[in-house]
C-alpha positions in Angstrom: 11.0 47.1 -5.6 11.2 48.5 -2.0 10.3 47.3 1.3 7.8 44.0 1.6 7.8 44.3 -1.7 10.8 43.0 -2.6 10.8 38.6 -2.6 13.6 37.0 -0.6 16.6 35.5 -3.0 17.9 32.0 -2.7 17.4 29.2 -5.7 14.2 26.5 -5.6 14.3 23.4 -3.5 12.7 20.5 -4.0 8.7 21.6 -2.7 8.9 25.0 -1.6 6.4 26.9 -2.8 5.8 30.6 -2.6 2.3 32.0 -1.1 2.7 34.9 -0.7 -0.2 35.7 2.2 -0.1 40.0 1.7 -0.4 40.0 5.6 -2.0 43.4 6.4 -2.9 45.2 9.7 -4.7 47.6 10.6 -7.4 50.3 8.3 -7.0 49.5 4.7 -4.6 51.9 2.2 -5.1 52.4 -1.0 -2.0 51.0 -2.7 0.1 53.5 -4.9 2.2 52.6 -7.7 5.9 52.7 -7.5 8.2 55.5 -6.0 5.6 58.4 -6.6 3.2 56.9 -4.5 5.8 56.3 -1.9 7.1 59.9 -2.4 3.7 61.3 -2.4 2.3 59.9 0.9 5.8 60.1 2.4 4.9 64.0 1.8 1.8 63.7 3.3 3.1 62.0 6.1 6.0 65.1 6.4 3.8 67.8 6.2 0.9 66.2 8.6 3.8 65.5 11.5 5.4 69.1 10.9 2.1 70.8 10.9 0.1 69.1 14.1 1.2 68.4 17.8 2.1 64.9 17.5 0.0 62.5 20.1 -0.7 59.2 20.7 -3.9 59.0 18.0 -1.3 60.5 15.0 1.3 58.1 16.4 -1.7 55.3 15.7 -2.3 56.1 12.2 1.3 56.8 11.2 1.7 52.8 12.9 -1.5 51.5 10.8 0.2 53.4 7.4 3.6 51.8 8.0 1.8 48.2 8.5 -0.3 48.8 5.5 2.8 50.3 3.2 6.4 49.1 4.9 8.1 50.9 2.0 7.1 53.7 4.6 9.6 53.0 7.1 12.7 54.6 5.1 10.8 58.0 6.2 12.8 58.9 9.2 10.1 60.4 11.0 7.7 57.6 10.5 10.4 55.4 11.5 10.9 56.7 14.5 7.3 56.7 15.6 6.9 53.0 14.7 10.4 52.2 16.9 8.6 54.1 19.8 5.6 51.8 19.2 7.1 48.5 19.0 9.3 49.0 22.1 10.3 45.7 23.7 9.2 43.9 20.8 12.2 44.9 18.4 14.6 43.5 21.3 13.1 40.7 23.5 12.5 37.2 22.6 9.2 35.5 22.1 10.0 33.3 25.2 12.2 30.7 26.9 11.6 27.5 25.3 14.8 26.8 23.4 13.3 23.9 21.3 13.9 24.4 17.7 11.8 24.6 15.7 12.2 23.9 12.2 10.8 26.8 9.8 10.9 27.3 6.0 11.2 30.1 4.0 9.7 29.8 0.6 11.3 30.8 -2.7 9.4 34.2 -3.7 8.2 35.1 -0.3 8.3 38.9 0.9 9.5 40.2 3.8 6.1 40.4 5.3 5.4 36.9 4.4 8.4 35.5 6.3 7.3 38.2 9.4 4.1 36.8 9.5 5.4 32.9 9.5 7.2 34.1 12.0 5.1 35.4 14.9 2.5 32.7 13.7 5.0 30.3 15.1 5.7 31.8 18.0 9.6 33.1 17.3 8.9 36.6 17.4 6.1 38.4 19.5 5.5 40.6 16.3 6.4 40.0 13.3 6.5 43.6 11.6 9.1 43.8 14.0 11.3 41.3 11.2 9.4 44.0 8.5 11.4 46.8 10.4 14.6 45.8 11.3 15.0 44.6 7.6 13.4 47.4 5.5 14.7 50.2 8.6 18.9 48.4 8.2 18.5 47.9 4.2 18.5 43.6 4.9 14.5 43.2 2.9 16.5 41.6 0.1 19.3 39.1 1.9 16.8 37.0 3.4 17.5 33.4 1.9 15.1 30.7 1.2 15.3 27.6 2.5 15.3 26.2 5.5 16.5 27.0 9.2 16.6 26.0 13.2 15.3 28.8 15.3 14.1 28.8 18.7 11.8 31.2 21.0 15.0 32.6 22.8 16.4 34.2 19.2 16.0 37.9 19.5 14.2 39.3 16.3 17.8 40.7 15.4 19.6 37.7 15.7 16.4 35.6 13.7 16.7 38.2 11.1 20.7 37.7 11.2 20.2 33.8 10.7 18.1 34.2 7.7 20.8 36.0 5.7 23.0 32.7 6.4 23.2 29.4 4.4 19.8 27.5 5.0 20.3 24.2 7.0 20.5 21.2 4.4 17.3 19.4 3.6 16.6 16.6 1.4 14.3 16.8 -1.6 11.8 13.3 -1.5 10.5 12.9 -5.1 7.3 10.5 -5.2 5.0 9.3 -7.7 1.9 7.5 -7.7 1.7 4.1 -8.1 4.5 2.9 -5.7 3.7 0.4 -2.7 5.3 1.0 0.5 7.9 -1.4 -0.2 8.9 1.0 -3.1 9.1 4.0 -1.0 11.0 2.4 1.9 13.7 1.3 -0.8 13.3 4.7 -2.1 14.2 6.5 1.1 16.9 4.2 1.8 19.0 5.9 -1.7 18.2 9.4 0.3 20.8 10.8 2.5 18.8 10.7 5.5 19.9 10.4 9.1 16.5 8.8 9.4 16.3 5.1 10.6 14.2 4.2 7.5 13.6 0.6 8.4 11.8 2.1 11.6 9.4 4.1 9.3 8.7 0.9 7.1 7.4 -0.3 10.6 5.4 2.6 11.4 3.9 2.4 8.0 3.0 -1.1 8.2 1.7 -0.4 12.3 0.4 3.1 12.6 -0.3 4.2 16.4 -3.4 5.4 17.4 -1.5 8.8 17.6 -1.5 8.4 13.9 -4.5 6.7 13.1 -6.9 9.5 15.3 -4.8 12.1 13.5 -6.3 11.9 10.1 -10.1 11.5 9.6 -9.6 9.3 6.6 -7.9 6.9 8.6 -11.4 6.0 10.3 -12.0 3.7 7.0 -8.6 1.3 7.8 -9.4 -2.2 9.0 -8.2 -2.7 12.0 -4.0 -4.0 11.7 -3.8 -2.6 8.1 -0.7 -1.1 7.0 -1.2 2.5 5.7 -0.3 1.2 1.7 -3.0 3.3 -0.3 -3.0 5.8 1.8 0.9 7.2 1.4 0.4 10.3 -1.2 2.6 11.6 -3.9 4.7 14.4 -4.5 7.8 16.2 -4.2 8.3 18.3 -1.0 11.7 18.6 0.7 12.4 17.4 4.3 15.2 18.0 7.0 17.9 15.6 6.8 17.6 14.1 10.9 13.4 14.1 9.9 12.2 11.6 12.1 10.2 8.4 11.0 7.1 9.8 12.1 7.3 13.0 10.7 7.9 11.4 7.5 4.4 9.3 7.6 2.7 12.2 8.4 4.3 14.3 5.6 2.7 11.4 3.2 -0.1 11.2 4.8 -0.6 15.0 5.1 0.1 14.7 1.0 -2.6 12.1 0.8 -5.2 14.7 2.4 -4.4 17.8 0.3 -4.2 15.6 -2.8 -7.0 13.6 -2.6 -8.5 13.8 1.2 -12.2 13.5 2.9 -14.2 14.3 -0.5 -13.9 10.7 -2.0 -14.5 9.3 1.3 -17.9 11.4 1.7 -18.9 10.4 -1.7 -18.5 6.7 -1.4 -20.1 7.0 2.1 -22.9 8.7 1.1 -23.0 6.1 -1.9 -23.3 3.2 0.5 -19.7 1.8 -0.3 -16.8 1.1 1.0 -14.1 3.4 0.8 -11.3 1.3 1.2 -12.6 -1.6 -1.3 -12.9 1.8 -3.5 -9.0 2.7 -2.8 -7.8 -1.2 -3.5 -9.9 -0.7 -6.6 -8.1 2.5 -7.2 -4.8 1.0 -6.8 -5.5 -1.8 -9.1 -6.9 0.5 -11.9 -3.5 3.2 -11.2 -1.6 -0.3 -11.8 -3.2 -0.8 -15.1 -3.9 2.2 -16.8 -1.7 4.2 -18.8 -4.1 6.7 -20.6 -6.5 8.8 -18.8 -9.6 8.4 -20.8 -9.5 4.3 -20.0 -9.2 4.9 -15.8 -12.7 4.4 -16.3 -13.3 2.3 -18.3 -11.0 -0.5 -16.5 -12.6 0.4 -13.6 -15.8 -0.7 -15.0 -14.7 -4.2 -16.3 -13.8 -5.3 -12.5 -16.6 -3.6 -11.0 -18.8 -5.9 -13.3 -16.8 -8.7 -12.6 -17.1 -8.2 -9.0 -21.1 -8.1 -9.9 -20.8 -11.0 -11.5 -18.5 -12.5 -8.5 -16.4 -14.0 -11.1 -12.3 -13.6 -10.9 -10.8 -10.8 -11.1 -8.1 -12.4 -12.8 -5.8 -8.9 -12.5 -1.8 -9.2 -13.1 -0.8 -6.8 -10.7 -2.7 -8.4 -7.8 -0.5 -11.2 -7.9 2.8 -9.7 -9.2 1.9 -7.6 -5.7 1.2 -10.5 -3.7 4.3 -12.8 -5.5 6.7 -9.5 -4.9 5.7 -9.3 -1.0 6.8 -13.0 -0.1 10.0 -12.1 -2.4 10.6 -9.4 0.0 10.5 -11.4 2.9 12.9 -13.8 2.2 15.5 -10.6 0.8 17.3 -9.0 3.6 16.2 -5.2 4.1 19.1 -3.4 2.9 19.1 -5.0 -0.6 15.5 -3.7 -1.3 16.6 -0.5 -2.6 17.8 -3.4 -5.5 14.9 -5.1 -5.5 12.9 -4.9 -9.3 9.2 -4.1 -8.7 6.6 -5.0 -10.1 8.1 -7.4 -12.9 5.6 -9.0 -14.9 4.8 -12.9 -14.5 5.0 -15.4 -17.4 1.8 -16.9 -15.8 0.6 -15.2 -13.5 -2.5 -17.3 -12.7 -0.4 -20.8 -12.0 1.8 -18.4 -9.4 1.3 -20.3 -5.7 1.0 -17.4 -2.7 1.7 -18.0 0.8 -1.7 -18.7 2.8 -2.1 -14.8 4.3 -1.8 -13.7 0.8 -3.6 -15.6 -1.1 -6.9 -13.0 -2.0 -4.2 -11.3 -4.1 -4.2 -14.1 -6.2 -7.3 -13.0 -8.2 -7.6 -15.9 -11.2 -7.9 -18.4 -8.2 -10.1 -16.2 -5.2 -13.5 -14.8 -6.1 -14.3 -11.3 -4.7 -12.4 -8.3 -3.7 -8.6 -8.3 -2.9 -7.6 -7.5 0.8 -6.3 -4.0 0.0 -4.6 -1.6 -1.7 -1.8 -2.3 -3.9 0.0 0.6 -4.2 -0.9 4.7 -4.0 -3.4 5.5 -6.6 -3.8 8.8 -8.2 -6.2 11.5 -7.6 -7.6 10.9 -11.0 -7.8 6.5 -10.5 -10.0 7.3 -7.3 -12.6 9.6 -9.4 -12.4 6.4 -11.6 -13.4 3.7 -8.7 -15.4 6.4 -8.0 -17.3 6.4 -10.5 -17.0 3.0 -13.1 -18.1 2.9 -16.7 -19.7 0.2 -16.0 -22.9 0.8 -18.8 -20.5 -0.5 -21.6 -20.6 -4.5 -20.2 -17.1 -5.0 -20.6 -15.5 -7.8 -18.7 -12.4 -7.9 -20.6 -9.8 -6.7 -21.5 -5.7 -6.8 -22.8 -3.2 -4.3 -23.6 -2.6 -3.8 -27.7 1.0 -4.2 -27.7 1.0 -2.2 -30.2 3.2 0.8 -28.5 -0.5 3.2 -27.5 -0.6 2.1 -24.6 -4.2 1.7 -24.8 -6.5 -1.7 -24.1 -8.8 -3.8 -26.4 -12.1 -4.1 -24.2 -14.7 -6.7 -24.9 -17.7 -7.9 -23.1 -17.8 -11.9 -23.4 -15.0 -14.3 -23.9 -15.0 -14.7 -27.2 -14.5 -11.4 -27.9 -11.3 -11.6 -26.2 -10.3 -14.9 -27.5 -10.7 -12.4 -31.0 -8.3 -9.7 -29.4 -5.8 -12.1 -28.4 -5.7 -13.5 -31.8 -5.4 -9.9 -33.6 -3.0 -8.6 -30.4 -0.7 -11.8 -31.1 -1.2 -13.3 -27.6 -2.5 -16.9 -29.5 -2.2 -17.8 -32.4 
């Protein structure tokens, strides 16, 4: 491959993703296939600048067929014309501010991809400028992905020069769903961050109203909530000085994208609250382990809530008994700490007074909040409850599926315990 065409090298870290965004300027070209198309409008181009006084509205479509075809550019003559037209712009800086700024180059992305990152971030004042210098000096192929510090004051020569170099060093976050905060703050503490995690755990558990007004969904916290619910999943990679802020926003920015407005709309538009749908979501992503019963578990507590009896849920407690553990265990052993280790019995377990509604076999009604991040797939659940089957029970087998025995009075699950070998 020549030109634009051709993808940067480097190997895959961590969240990069290539998207490749076919920038294109100026009137449309058809696109011709391999070197004969190359050669063929290369000829064109030859015999219509050898043939016809050159002047400035030649100059402009020679320009508009280099930006539509960069593979162009190793025509001298077409070369030259788009140096003549870029002027400054191959040479001069994009400005003054020497602030860096932190950009990524994805695995897979073309020449023209990073060129257009580029100027849309301000480090170059146009980006087929990058396109030029690198297809024009044979360089289209030594740009490595990853990531880098540039600034405004970087001529386009010296940007393109840093992106042949060794990336700066990130760290790759790896997160699932179902994690509390707690988790993730213990999580980040194994990372080798420069980042004061314990001042992230804080932000978390206090956003600012610089936070709070930054994300729509946000709008349905309670007031002095801690952001639990609300941290998304994923694996994305992050510098290594990333700063505690930045981090909540990158889970919070995976929240969005993952899951974002739509559930909020359609429980809104239902009449019901969103974040009573989330804690439900949390407590279903705590209990479920295949898809096809997200639903159905769903539906038991939403017709026990109906009921207003008990919820009577495990991981409400284990959440609520694992949160006073916490407090009483000095930060920097958390990233020992066992989560979420089942209770021999659970409903006799005492909670501290400001967590007592997760202690659901004694407090009738919803639990304060969310429990952990649910899934995409647990939120379609709360969503939308099976709750036509009656069921207001239910235990796991045992029996290495995974799956639950559901039943809709007691005494059907007095019958389940018996066959599951909970009683005898």
């Amino acid at each position: 491959m020549t030109g634009e065409e051709r993808p940067v090298s480097g190997v895959r870290r961590g969240g990069y993703t290539a998207r490749p965004n076919d920038r294109r300027r100026g009137p449309a070209l058809a696109r011709f296939g391999g070197l004969l198309g190359v050669l063929a409008v290369a000829a064109v181009l030859l015999w219509l600048l050898s043939s016809i006084t050159v002047g400035p509205a030649v100059n402009g479509v020679v320009f508009s067929m280099a930006e539509s075809n960069p593979s162009l550019l190793q025509v001298g003559p077409v070369a030259r014309i788009v140096r003549d037209r870029l002027g400054a712009d191959l040479t001069a800086p994009a400005g003054t501010n020497a602030t860096i700024v932190h950009f990524k180059v994805p695995l897979g992305a073309t020449t023209a991809d990073v060129a257009g990152s580029l100027q849309r971030d301000g480090l170059v004042r146009d980006g087929f400028a990058i396109t030029y210098l690198a297809i024009t000096e044979g360089l289209a192929g030594q740009i490595q992905a990853g990531a880098y510090d540039l600034n405004q004051t970087m001529t386009p020569q010296a940007i393109l020069a840093r992106l042949q170099q060794a990336p700066v060093p990130t760290v790759t976050v790896a997160l699932r769903e179902g994690l509390r905060l707690e988790q993730i703050t213990a999580y980040l503490e194994t990372l080798p961050l420069k980042m004061d995690v314990q001042a992230f755990y804080q932000l978390a558990l206090h956003p600012t109203p610089a936070i709070l007004s930054s994300y729509p969904f946000l709008s349905t916290l309670p007031a002095g909530r801690s952001l639990e619910g609300f941290l998304g999943a994923g694996t994305f990679d992050v510098y290594q000085d990333v700063t505690p802020e930045q981090m909540v926003r990158d889970l919070l920015d995976l929240w969005q994208s993952d899951i974002g407005m739509g559930a909020v709309q359609q429980a809104q538009k239902e009449g019901r609250n969103f974040y009573q749908v989330l804690s439900l979501a949390s407590l279903v992503e705590q209990e479920a382990r295949v898809p096809s019963e997200r639903v159905l578990i769903a539906g038991v507590y939403a017709n026990r809530l109906a009921q207003k009896m008990a919820l009577d849920a495990d991981p409400t407690v284990i959440y609520g008994y694992d949160t006073a553990q916490l407090r009483k265990t000095p930060f920097a052993q958390w990233k020992d700490y066992v989560f979420w280790n089942a209770l021999a019995n659970p409903g006799s377990v005492k909670l501290p007074a400001d967590l007592q509604g997760f202690q659901t076999y004694t407090w009738t009604g919803m639990f304060p909040g969310p429990i952990c991040t649910p899934s995409l797939a647990s939120v379609k659940a709360a969503l939308n409850p099976d709750t036509a089957t009656g069921y207001l029970y239910f235990l796991a087998k045992n029996d290495g599926s995974h799956t639950h025995a559901f039943a809709r009075t007691y005494a059907e699950q007095l019958a389940n315990m018996r066959r599951y070998g909970y009683i005898q």
